[in-house]
C-alpha positions in Angstrom: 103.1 94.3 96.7 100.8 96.7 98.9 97.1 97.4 96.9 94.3 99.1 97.9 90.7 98.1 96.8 87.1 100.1 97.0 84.2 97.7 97.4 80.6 98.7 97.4 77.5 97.1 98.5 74.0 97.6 98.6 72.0 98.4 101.2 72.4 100.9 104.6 74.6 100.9 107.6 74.8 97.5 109.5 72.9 95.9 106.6 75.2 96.0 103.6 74.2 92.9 101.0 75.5 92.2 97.5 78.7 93.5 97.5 81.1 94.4 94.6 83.7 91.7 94.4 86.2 93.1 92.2 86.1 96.8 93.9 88.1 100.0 92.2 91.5 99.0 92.9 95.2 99.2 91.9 98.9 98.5 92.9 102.2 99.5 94.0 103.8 97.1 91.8 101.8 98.4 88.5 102.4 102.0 89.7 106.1 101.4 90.1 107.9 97.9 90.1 110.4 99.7 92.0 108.0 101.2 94.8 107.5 98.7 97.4 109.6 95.8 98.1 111.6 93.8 100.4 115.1 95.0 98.7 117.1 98.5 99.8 116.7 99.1 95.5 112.7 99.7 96.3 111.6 103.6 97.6 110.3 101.3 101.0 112.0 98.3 101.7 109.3 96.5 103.3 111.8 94.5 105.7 112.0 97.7 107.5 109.7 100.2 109.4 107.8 102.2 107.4 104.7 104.5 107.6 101.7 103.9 105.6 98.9 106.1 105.1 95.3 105.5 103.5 93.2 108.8 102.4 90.3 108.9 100.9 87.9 111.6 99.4 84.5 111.5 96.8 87.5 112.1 93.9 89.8 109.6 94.9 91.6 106.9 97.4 95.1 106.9 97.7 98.3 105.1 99.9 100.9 107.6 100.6 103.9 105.4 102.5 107.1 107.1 103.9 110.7 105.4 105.0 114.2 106.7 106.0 113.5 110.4 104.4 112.0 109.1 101.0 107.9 109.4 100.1 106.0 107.1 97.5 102.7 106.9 97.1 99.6 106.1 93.9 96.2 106.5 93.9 94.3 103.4 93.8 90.8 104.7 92.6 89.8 107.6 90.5 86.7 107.0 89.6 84.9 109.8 91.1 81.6 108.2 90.5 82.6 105.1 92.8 84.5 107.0 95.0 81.1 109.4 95.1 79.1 106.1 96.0 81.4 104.7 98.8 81.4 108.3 100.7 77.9 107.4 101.6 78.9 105.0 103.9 81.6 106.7 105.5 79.8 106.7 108.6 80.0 103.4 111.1 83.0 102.2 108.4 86.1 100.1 109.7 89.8 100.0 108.7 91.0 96.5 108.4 94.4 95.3 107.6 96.6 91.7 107.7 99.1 90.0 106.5 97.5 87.5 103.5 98.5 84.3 103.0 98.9 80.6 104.7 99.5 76.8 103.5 97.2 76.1 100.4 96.4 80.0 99.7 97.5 80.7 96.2 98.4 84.6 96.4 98.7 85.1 92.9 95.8 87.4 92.6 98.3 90.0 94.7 101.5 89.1 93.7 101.2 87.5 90.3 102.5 90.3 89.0 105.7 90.6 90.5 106.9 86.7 89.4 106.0 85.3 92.9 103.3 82.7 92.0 101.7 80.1 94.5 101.6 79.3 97.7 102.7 82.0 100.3 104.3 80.6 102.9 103.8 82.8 106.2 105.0 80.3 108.9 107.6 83.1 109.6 106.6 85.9 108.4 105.0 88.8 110.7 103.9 92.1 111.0 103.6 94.7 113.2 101.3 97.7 113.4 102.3 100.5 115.9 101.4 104.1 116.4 98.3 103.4 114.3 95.3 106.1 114.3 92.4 106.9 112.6 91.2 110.5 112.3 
């Protein structure tokens, strides 16, 4: 599945401490079981292309993806309070994304849901980010 997650922490720019683990969060998967997977059934078939978009205000964070003419997308947090908080520290922020997994790495907190439990093997797995931009 593809989540998105909200973590604060304390402090100011380039000294950030005690951070909030769990974060404001939610899934494709829990939104739609039919969303986002790697079968043509799903609105994106993750084993093709597809474009993904993160926006994010004070109200809320959401994932808006696009594939082959069809649109899914579901808000992730929207708790305005924490999404209040994290707009504070807009400024200096990074995007970070990857593909999770590896040997030993039980990806059940992210998948669980879905029936895949365990290990997640990646040996060949990849993934590609093109024609990415932040604005």
């Amino acid at each position: 599945t593809i989540a998105g997650t909200l973590h604060t922490c304390s402090g100011s720019p380039g000294n950030w401490w005690e951070c909030d683990r769990g974060g404001c969060q939610n899934n494709a998967f829990y939104v739609d079981s039919n969303m986002y997977c790697p079968e043509d059934r799903c609105t994106i078939n993750t084993n093709k292309p597809f474009l993904v978009s993160h926006y994010q205000t004070a109200e809320f964070a959401n994932i808006w993806m696009q594939q082959e003419g069809r649109e899914a997308s579901f808000n992730f947090c929207s708790d305005g309070g924490y999404c209040s908080n994290m707009a504070q520290s807009y400024d200096g922020m990074v995007f970070s994304a990857s593909l999770w997994g590896g040997p030993g790495i039980d990806m059940g907190w992210l998948d669980g849901m879905t029936g895949c439990w365990g290990d997640c093997d990646i040996g060949g797995s990849s993934v590609t980010f093109s024609n990415f931009e932040l604005w």
